[in-house]
C-alpha positions in Angstrom: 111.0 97.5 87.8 111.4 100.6 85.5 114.6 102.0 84.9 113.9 105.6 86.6 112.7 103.3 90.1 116.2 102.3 89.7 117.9 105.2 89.3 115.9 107.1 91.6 117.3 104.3 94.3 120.6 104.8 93.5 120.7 108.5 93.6 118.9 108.3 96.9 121.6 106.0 98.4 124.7 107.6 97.3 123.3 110.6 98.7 122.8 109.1 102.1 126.6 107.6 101.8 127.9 110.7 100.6 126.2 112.4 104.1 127.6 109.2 105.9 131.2 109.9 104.5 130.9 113.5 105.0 130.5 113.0 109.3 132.6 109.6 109.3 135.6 110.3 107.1 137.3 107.4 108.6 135.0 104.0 108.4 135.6 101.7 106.2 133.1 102.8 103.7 134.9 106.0 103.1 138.3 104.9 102.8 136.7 102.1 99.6 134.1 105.3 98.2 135.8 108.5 98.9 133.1 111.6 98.4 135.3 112.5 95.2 134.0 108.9 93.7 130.5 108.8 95.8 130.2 112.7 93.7 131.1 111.5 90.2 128.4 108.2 90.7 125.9 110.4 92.0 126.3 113.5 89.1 126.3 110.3 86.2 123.4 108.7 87.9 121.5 112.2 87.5 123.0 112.6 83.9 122.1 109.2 83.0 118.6 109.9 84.9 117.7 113.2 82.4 119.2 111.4 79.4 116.4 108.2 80.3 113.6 110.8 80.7 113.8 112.3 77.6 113.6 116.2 78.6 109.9 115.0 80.1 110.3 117.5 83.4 108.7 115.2 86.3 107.2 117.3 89.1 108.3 115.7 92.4 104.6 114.8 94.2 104.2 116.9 97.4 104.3 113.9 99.7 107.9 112.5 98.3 109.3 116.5 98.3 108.4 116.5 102.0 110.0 112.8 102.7 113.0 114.0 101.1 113.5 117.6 103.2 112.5 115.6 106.2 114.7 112.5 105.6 117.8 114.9 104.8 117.3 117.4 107.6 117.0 114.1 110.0 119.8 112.4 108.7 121.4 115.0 109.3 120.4 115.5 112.7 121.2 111.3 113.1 124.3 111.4 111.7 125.3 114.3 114.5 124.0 113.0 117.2 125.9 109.3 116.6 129.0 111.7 117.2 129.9 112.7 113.6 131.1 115.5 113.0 130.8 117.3 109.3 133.8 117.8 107.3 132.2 120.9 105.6 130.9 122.6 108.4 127.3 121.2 109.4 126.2 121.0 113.0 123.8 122.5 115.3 126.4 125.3 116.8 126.7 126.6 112.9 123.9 129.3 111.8 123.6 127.9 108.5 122.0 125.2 110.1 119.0 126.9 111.6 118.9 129.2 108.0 118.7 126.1 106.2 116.1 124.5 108.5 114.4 128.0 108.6 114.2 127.9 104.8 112.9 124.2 104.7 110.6 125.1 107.0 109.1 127.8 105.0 109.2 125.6 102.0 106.9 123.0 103.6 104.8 125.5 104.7 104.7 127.1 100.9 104.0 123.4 99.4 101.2 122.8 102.4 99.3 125.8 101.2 99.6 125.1 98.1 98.0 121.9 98.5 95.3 123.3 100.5 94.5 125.9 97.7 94.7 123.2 95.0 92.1 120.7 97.2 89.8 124.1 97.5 90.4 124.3 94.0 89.0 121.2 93.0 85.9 121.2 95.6 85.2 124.9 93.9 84.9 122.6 90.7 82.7 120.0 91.5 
């Protein structure tokens, strides 16, 4: 498995148990990984993760940028409906919730067009 797999892996799940610590403060999990640790992992991980690629700038492929919005936003939504409740502010009462979903919305919308223009594109081509 190549080293970026790896670190991609990692990042991806500290992320999820930084959320998970975030709206249970009190498990188990968080008292052994508080966010202050699960932060400085996750920002070395990334450093480590630019320092492996060499400045090469990797453009995320549309279908993992939507995965990503979509599993966030739903972990999110999860992680509030199993009764957590975010230390920093997130729920469904707040506004910055629906601005955020609003903006990720528009986002996928943006990237779906620009797929569709791209696959045009390319048939205009041929």
């Amino acid at each position: 498995m190549r080293l970026s797999t790896i670190l991609n892996f990692c990042i991806f799940v500290f992320f999820t148990l930084l959320f998970v610590n975030d709206f249970f403060p009190h498990t188990t999990i968080a008292e052994i990984l508080s966010k202050k640790i699960i932060l400085l992992i996750l920002v070395a991980l990334v450093i480590v993760q630019i320092a492996t690629d060499k400045g090469r700038y990797k453009k995320l492929s549309k279908k993992v940028y939507v995965g990503l919005t979509i599993y966030t936003v739903g972990l999110w939504i999860v992680l509030t409906l199993l009764g957590g409740e975010s230390q920093i502010g997130l729920s469904f009462n707040s506004p910055i919730f629906y601005i955020i979903v609003l903006l990720l919305a528009l986002d996928l919308l943006r990237v779906y067009r620009q797929s569709k223009r791209e696959q045009s594109e390319e048939k205009a081509k041929q």
